[in-house]
C-alpha positions as CSV (number, residue, x, y, z in Angstrom):
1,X,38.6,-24.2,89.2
2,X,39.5,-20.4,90.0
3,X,38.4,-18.1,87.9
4,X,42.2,-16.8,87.3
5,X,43.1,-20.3,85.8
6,X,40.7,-21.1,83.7
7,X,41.4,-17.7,82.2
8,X,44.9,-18.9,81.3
9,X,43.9,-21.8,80.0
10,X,42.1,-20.3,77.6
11,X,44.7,-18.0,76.6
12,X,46.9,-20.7,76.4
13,X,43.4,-22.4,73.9
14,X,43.6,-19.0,71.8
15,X,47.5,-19.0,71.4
16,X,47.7,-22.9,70.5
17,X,44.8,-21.7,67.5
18,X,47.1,-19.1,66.3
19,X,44.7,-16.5,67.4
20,X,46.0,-12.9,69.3
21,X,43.9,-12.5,72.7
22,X,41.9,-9.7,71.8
23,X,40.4,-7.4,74.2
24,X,36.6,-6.4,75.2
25,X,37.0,-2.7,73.4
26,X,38.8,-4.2,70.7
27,X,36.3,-6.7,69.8
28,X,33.8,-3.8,69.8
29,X,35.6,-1.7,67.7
30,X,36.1,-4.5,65.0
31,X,31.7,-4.8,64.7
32,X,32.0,-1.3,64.5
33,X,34.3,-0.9,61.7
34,X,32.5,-3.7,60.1
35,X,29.0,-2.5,59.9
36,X,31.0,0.7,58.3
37,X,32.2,-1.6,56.1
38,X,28.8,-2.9,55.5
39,X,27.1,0.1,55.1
40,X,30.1,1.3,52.2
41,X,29.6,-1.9,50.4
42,X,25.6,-1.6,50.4
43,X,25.8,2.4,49.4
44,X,28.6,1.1,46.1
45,X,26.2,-2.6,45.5
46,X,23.0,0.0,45.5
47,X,24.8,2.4,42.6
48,X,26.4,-0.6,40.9
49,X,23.0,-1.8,40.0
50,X,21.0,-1.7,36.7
51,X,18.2,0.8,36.3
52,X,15.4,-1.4,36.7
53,X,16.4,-2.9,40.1
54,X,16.2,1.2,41.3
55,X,13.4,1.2,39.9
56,X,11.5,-0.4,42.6
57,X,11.0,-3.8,41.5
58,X,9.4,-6.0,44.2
59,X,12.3,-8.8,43.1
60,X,15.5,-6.5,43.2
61,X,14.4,-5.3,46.8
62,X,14.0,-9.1,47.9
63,X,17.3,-9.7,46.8
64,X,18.9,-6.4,48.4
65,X,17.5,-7.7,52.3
66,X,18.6,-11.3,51.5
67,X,22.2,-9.9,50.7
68,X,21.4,-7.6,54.0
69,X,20.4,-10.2,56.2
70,X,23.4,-12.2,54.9
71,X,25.9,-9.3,56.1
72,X,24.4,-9.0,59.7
73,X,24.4,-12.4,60.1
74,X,27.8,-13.1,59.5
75,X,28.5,-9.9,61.4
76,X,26.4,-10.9,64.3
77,X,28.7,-14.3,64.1
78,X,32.0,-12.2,64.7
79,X,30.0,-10.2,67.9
80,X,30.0,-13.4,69.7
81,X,33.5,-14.9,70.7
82,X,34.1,-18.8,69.1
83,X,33.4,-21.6,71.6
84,X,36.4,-23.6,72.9
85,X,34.3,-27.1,71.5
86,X,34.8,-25.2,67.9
87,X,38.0,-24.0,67.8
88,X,39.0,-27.7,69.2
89,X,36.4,-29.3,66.6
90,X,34.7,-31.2,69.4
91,X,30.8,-31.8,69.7
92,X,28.4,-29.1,70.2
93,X,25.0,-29.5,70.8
94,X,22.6,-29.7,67.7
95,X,20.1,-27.4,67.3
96,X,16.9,-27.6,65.3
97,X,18.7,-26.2,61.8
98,X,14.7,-25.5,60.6
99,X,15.0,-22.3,59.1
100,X,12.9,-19.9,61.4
101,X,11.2,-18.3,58.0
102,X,10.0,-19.9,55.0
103,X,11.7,-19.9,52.0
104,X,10.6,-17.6,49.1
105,X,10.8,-18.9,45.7
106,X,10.8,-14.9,43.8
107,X,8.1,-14.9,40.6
108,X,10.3,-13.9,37.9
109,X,12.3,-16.0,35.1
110,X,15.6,-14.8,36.4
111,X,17.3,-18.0,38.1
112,X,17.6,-18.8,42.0
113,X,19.0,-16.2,43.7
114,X,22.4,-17.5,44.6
115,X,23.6,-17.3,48.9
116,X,26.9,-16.5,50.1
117,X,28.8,-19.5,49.8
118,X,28.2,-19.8,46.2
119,X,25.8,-23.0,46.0
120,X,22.3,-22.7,44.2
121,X,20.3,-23.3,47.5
122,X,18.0,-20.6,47.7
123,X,18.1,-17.8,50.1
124,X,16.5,-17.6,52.9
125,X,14.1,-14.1,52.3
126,X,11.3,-12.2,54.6
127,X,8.2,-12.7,52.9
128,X,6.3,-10.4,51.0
129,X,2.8,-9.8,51.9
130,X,1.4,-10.7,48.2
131,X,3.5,-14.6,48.9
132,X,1.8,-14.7,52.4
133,X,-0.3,-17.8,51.4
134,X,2.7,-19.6,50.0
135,X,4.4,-22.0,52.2
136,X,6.7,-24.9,51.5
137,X,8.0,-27.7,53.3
138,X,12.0,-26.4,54.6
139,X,13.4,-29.9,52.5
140,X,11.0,-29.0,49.6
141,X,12.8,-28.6,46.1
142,X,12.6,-25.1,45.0
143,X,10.0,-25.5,41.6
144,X,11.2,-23.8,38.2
145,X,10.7,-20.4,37.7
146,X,7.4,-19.8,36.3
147,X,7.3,-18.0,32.6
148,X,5.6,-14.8,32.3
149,X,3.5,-14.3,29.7
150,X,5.2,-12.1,27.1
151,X,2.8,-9.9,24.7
152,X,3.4,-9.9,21.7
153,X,3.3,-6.3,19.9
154,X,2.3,-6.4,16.6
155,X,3.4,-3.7,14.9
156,X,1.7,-1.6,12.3
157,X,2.7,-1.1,8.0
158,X,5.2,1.6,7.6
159,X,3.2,4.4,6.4
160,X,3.1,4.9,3.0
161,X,5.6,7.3,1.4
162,X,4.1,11.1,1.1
163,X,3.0,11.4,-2.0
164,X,4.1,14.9,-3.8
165,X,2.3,16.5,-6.3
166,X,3.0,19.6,-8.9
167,X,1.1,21.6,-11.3
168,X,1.2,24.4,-13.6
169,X,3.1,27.2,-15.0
170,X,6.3,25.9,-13.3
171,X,6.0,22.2,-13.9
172,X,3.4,22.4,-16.7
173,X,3.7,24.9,-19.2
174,X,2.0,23.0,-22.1
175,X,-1.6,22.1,-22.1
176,X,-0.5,18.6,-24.0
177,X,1.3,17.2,-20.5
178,X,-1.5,17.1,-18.5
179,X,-3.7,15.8,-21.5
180,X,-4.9,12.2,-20.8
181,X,-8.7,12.5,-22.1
182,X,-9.2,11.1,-18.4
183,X,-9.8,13.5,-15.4
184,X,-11.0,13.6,-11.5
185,X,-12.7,16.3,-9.8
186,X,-15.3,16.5,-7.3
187,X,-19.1,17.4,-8.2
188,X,-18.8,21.4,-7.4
189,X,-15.6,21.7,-9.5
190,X,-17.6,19.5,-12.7
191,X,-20.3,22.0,-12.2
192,X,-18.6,24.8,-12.7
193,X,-16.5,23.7,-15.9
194,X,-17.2,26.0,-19.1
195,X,-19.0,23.7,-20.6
196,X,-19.7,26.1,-23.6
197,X,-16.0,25.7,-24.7
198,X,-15.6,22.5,-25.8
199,X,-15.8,22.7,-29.5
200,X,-13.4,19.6,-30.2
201,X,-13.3,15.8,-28.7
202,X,-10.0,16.8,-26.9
203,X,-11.7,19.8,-25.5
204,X,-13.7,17.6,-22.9
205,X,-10.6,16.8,-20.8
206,X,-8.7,20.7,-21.6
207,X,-11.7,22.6,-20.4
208,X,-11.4,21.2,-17.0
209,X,-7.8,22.2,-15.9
210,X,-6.8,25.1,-18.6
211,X,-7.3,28.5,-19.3
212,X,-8.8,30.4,-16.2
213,X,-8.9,26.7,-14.3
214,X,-5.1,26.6,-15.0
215,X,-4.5,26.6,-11.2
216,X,-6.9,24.0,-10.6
217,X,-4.9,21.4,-12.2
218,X,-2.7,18.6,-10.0
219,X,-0.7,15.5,-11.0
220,X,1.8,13.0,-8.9
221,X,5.5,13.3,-9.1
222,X,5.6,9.6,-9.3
223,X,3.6,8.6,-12.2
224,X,2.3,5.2,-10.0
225,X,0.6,7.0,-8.0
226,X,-1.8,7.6,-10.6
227,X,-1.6,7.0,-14.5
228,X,-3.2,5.3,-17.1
229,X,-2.4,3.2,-20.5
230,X,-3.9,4.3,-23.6
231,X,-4.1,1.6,-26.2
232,X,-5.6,3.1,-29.6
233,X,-2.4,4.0,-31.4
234,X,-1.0,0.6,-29.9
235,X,-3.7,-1.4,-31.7
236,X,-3.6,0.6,-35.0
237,X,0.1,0.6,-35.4
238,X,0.2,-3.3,-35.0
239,X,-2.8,-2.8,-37.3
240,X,-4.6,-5.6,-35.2
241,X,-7.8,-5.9,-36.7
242,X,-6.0,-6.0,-40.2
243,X,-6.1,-9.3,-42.8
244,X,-3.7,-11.4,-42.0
245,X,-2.8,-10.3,-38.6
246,X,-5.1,-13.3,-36.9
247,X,-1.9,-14.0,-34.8
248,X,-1.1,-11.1,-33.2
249,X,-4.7,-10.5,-32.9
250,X,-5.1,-13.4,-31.1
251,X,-2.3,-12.7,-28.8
252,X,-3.6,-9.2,-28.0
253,X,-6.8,-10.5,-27.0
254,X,-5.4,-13.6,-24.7
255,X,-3.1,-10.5,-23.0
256,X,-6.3,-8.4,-22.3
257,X,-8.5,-11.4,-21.5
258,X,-5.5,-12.8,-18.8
259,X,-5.3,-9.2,-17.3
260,X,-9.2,-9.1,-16.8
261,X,-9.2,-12.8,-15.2
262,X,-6.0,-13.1,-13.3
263,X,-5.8,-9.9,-10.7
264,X,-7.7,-10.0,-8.1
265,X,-9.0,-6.6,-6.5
266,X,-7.1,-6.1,-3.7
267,X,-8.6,-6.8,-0.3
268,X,-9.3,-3.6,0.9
269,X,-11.7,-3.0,-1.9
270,X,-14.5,-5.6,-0.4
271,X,-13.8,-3.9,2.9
272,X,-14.9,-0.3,1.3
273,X,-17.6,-1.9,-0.7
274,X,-19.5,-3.3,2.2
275,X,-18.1,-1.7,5.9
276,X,-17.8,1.5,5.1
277,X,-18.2,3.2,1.5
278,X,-18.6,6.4,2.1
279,X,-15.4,7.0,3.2
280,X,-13.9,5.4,0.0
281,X,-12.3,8.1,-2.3
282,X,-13.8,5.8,-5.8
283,X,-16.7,4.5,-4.3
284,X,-19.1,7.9,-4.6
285,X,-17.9,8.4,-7.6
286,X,-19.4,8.1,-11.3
287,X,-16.7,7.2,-14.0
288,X,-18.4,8.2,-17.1
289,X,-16.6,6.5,-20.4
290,X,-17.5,8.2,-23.8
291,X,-17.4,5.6,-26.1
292,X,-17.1,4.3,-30.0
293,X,-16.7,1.3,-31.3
294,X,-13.7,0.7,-33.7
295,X,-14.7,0.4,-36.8
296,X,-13.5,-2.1,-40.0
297,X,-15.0,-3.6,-43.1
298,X,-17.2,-6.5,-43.1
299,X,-14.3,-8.9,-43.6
300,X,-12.9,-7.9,-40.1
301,X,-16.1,-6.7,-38.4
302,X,-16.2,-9.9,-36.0
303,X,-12.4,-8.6,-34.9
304,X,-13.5,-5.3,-34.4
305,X,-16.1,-6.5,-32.4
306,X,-13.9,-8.3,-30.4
307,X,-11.5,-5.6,-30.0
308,X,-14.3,-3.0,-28.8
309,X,-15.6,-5.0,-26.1
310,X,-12.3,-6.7,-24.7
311,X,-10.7,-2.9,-24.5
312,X,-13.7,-1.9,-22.9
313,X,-13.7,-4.6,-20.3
314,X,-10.3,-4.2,-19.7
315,X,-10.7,-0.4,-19.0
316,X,-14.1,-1.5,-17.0
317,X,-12.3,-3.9,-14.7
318,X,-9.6,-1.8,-13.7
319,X,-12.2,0.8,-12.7
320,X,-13.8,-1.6,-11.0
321,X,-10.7,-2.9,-8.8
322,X,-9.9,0.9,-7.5
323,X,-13.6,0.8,-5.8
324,X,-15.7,3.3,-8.4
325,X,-19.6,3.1,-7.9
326,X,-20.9,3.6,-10.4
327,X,-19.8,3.8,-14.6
328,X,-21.8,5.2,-17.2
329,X,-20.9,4.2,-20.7
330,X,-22.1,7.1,-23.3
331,X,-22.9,6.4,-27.0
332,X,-24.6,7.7,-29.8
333,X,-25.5,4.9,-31.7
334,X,-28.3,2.3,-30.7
335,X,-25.9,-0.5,-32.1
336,X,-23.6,1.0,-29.7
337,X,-25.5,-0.8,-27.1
338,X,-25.2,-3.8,-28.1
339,X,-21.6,-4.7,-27.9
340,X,-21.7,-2.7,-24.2
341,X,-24.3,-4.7,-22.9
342,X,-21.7,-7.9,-24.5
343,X,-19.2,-6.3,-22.5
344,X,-21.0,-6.4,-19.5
345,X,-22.6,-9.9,-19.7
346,X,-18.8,-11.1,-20.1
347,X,-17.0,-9.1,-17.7
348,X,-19.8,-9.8,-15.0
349,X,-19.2,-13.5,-15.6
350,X,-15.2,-13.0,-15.3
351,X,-16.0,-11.7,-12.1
352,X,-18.2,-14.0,-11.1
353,X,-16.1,-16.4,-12.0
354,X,-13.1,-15.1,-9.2
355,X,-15.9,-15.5,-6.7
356,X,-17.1,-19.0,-7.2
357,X,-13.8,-20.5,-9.0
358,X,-16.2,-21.6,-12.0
359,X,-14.7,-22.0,-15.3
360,X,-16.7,-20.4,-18.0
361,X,-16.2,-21.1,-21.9
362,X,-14.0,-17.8,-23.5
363,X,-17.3,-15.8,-24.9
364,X,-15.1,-14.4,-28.1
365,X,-15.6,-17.2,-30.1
366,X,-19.5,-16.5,-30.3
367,X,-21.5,-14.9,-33.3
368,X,-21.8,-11.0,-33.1
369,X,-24.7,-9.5,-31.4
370,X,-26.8,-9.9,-28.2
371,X,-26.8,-13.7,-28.4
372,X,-23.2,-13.6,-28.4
373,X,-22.9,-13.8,-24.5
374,X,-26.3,-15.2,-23.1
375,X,-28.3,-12.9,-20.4
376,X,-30.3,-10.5,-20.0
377,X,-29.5,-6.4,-19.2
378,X,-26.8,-6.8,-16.9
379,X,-27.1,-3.1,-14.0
380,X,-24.1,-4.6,-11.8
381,X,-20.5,-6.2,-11.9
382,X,-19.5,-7.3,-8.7
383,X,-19.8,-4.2,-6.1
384,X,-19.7,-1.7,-9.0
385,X,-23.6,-0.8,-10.8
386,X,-22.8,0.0,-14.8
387,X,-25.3,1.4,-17.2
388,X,-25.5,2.2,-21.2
389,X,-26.5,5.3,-21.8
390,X,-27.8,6.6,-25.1
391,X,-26.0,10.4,-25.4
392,X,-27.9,13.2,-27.4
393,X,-26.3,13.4,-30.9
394,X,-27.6,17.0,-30.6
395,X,-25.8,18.0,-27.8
396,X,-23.0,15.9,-29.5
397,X,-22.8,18.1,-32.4
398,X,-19.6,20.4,-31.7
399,X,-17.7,23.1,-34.2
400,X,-15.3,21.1,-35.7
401,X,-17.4,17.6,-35.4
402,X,-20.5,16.5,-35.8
403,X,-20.6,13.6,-33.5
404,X,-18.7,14.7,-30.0
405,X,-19.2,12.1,-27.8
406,X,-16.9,13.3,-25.1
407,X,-19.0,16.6,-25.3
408,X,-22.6,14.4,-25.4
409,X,-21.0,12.6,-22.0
410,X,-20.2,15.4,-20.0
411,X,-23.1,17.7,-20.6
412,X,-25.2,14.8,-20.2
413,X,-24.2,14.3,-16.8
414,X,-24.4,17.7,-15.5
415,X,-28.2,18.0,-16.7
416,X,-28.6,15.2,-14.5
417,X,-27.5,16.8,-11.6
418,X,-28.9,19.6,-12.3
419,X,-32.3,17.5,-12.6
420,X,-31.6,15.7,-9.4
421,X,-30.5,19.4,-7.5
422,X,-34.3,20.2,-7.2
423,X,-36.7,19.3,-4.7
424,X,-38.3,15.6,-5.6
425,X,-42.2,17.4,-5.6
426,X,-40.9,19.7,-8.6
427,X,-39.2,17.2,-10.6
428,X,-41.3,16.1,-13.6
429,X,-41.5,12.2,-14.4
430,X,-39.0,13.1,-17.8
431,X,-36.8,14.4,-15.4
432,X,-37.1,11.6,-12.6
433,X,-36.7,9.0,-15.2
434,X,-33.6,11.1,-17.0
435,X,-31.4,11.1,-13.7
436,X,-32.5,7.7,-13.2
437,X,-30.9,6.6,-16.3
438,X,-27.6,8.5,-15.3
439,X,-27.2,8.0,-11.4
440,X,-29.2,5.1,-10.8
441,X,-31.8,4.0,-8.4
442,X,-30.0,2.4,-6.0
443,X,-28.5,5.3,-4.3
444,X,-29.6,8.9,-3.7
445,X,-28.6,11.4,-6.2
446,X,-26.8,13.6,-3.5
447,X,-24.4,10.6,-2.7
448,X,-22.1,10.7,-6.2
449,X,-19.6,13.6,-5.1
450,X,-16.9,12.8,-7.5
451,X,-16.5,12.3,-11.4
452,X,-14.3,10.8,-13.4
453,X,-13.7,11.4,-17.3
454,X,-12.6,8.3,-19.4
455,X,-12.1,6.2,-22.8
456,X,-12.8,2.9,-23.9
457,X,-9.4,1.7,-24.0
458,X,-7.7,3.8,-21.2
459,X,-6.9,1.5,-18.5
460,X,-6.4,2.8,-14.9
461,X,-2.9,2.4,-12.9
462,X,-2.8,3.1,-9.5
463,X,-1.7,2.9,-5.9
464,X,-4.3,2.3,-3.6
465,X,-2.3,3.6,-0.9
466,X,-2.2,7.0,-2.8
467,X,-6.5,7.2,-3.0
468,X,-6.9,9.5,1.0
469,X,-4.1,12.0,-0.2
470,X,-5.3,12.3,-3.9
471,X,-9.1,12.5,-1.9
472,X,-7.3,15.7,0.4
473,X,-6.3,17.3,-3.5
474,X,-10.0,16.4,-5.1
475,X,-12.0,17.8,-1.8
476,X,-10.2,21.2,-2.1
477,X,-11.6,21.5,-5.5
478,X,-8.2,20.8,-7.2
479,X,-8.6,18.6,-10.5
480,X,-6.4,15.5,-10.8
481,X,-4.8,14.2,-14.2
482,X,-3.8,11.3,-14.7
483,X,-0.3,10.4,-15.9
484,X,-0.7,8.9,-19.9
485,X,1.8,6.1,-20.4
486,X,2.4,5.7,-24.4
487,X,2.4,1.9,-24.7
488,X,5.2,1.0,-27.5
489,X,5.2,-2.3,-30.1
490,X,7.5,-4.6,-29.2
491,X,8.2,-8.0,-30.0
492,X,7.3,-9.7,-26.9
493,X,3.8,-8.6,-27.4
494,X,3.6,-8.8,-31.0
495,X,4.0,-12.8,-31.4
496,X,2.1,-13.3,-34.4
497,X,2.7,-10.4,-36.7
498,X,3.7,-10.1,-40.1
499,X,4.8,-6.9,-39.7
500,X,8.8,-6.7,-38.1
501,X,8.8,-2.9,-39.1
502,X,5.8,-2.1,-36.6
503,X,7.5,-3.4,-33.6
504,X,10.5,-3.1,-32.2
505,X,13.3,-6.2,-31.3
506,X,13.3,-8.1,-28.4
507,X,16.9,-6.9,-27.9
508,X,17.0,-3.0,-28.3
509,X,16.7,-2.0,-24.3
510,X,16.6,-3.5,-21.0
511,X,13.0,-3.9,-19.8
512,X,12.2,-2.8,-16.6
513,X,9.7,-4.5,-14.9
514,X,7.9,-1.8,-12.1
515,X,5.5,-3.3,-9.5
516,X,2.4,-1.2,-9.0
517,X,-0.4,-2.6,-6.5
518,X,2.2,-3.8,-4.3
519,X,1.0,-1.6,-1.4
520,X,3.0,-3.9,1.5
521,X,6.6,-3.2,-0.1
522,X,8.2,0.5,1.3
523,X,9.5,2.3,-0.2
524,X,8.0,1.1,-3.9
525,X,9.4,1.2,-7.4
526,X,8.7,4.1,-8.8
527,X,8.3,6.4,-11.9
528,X,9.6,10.0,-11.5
529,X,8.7,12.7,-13.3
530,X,12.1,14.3,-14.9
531,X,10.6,16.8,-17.1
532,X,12.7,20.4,-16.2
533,X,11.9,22.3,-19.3
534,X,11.4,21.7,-23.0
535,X,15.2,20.3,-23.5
536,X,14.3,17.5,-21.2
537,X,12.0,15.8,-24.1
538,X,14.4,13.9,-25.8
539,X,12.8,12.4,-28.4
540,X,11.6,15.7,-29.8
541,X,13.0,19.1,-31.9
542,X,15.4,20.3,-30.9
543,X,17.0,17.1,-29.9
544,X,15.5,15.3,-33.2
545,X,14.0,16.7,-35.8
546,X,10.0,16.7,-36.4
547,X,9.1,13.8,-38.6
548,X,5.4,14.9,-39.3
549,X,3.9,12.2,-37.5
550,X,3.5,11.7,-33.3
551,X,7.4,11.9,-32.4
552,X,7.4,7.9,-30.9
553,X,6.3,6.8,-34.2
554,X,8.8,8.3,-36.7
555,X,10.9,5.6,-37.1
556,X,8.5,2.6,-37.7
557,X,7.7,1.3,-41.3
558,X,9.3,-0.5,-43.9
559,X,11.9,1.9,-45.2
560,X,12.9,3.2,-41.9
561,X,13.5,0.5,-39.2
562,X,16.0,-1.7,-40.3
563,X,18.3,1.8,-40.5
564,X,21.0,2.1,-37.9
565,X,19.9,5.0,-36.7
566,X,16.4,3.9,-35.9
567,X,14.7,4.3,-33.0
568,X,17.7,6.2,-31.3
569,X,15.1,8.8,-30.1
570,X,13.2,6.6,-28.1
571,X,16.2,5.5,-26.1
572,X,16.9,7.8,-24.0
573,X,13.2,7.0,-22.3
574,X,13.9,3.7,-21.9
575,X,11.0,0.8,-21.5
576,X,9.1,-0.5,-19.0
577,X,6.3,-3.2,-17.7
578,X,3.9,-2.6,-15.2
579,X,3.2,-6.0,-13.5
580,X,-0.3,-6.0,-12.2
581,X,-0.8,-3.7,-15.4
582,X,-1.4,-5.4,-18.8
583,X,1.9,-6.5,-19.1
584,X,2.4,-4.9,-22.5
585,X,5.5,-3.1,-22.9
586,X,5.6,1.1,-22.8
587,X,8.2,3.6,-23.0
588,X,8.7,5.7,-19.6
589,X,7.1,8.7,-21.5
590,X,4.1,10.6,-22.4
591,X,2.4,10.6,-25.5
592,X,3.8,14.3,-25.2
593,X,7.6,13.0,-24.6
594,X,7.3,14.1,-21.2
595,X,9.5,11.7,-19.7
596,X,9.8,9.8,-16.4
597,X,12.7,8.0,-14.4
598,X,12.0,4.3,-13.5
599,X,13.3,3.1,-10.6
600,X,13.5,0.0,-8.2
601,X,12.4,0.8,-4.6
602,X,12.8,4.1,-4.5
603,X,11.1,7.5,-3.7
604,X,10.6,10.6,-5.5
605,X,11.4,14.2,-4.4
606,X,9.0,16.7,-4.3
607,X,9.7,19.1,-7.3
608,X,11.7,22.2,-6.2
């Protein structure tokens, strides 16, 4: 056929199709324009992406050639002009439809890349170099995305809250605020108190933050963070130990007893005791308790027994769940070591019994005396090593007493350092077997670096969190005083008593209930301190008027509390419970009045 026919034929193909005859320069000029309008549309895709597929990952760049390759075929397609077998829809040839490369499935848990057309076959993709080795059949299904493994972060406890502390002149301008009979300082700063000063019982705790050591002293903002509950004036005022108080005695014991047996130290304490104790603010440190018995007539002698050696458990155990080393209970009295040697048999055996879930008989039933609590001299309870020692009633004899016992502990202690300061070859065997007595064998003398000043019924509150911080305040030779709570009568604790003028009702405040060893909850409940000057005592002149006895207990007794007015100074205070404490109610003061501000996850400003 001539070549000028089958020209028009086709022409006449093209017009039939609806198509315009298009021209050789035309037909260029159209792939021209359309690789421009490739190029625009890769430049705006590449800016329209996410971060992370700039980024570089090996994925996002698989997917940018497939979408590439995608565009130069189909622009490679318009290059070439149809067939006259296509535009008619009449048979063409088949071709192997194999794809040429294999298909590459991309590691990631993002679903199948998705072609042109909009079905869910997968692309067709160069492979990478790392996916060399992984070849499929062309029909093969595409298998699931694999699943990464995700880490999973664990993230540390929020920090604890800084703890902010205050001291004199400013904050403390009476001696009586910081008075708790119960101080910590390190060895140095012990060593250097004027010993020579303490003329009364009191004067064993004032001598070592007042006068010229004024700056020295240091206590928390938020009473938590380190405070203690004194229990003398508690037990005398529900006159516990009295005839016919048997009930409320009883009560107070069971209290005491459940306090010693039901808390658990808290886990980090085993961890100090046996990984790594010298870096453990309590555990180089000797608590030294200076110690009396209570005292009663013969009819209540077994109670006051009882009383001495559950009060002094109580205060032993709590010592012993902060981590202390070492405590060294100081009396005069050789009868005096009989009911601490009780003491320890029982507590060692209410420890014991934590540790191999045991149930042991309640030991307070038992006649007086070392046969009370079967064993012999008991040197350790649980980490913690605990010695009697007798105090010289010489050294005991003070000014304006005859038998200082706080005086007898102190001095007592430093002669054993200063004993255990000198060279082994010049120590005499006296002297060996005197700082034995006080320090113990089981350590060398040089590893005690802190002490701590105590009663016999001064239990210890306290936020473990708080012990490195308080360590940074000791180790720069301040001296830390605990916070005194002033535990208050009430009838919840007082089930028993014969007495309703020595407590008060179950309904004259709100009780708030303060969580202490709670070390995972941030931020914590809290106490603040809210003393800003003598008008901020409100149970005390000038708000109320002196009553000649300690300002908490002026309206207690038979012709007072059942008068409207009663109490109405201890109100503004309010009361609270310490769980993980004894449980026994206490107002949010001081035995000074110094008063503090409960509150319920919280945190307390530093003092301006």
């Amino acid at each position: 056929m001539p070549l000028r026919r089958k020209i028009d034929r086709r022409h006449r193909l093209l017009l039939s199709a609806g198509q315009q005859p298009t021209s050789l320069a035309a037909k260029r000029r159209n792939v021209v324009w359309n690789l421009l309008l490739l190029l625009v549309l890769l430049v705006l895709l590449l800016f329209a992406m996410p971060s992370r597929f700039r980024a570089g990952s090996s994925s996002s760049v698989n997917d940018l050639l497939l979408l590439t390759n995608n565009f130069q075929s189909a622009a490679q397609n318009e290059k070439e002009p149809p067939q006259p077998q296509e535009l008619l829809g009449g048979q063409q040839e088949k071709k192997d439809e194999s794809p040429t490369t294999p298909i590459i499935h991309v590691k990631s848990t993002d679903p199948p890349l998705r072609n042109l057309a909009g079905d869910n076959t997968p692309v067709q993709a160069t492979p990478n170099q790392d996916d060399s080795t992984h070849k499929e059949e062309p029909n093969a299904p595409p298998p699931p995305p694999q699943q990464q493994d995700v880490p999973i972060i664990i993230l540390p406890p929020p920090p604890p809250p800084q703890i902010h502390f205050f001291g004199p002149t400013v904050h403390i301008n009476d001696s009586k605020d910081a008075f708790s009979a119960s101080w910590l300082q390190s060895r140095p700063a012990f060593m250097e108190m004027p010993f020579e000063q303490i003329i009364s019982c009191e004067d064993a705790a004032f001598v070592a933050y007042w006068n010229k050591r004024v700056n020295l002293l240091r206590m928390t903002v938020d009473w938590l963070d380190f405070s203690v509950e004194h229990l003398s004036k508690w037990f005398k005022l529900l006159n516990v130990i009295g005839e016919g108080e048997d009930k409320v005695f009883q009560t107070l014991l069971t209290k005491l007893d459940q306090y010693i047996s039901n808390h658990n130290p808290p886990s980090h304490i085993s961890k100090a005791q046996t990984q790594q104790p010298e870096q453990h603010l309590f555990q180089p440190t000797i608590a030294v308790i200076a110690f009396q018995a209570y005292e009663a007539g013969k009819q209540s002698a077994e109670k006051a027994h009882k009383l001495t050696l559950i009060a002094l458990a109580a205060t032993m155990e709590s010592l012993r769940r902060a981590g202390f080393g070492r405590v060294v209970v100081v009396g005069l009295e050789a009868s005096d070591a009989i009911v601490v040697q009780d003491t320890f048999r029982y507590l060692q055996r209410k420890v014991q019994t934590k540790t191999d879930n045991t149930n042991h008989p309640n030991n307070f039933d038992a006649p007086i005396g070392l046969q009370s609590i079967p064993g012999g001299v008991v040197d350790m309870v649980g980490h913690m090593e605990v010695a009697f020692v007798q105090g010289s009633k010489e050294i005991a004899k003070a000014q304006w007493v005859s038998k200082n016992v706080p005086k007898a502990t102190v001095i007592g202690l430093r002669h054993a350092f200063q004993m255990a300061d000198k060279a082994p070859a010049l120590r005499l065997q006296n002297e060996t077997d005197y700082i034995h007595t006080w320090l113990g064998t089981r350590r060398e003398p040089s590893y005690w670096k802190y002490v701590y000043l105590t009663e016999p019924d001064t239990i210890l509150q306290m936020r473990h969190s708080s012990k490195p911080q308080i360590q940074q305040i000791i180790d720069a030779g301040k001296v830390m005083t605990p916070h005194r709570w002033q535990p208050i009568p009430h009838e919840r604790d007082a089930q028993g008593s014969t007495m309703p003028h020595a407590y008060l009702p179950s309904d004259f405040a709100p009780i708030v209930d303060l969580q202490v060893h709670n070390d995972n909850a941030v931020p914590y409940d809290v106490c603040c301190d809210a003393w800003k000057g003598h008008d901020t005592k409100p149970g005390l002149p000038p708000l109320f008027p002196d009553c000649g006895n300690f300002w908490y207990l002026c309206d207690f007794g038979q012709d007072k509390y059942q008068k409207p007015e009663a109490h109405q100074r201890l109100k503004p205070y309010g009361l609270i419970r310490m769980d993980g404490g004894t449980g026994i109610v206490t107002l949010a003061a001081s035995e000074s009045g110094r008063p503090c501000t409960p509150q319920k996850q919280s945190v307390c400003l530093p003092k301006p």
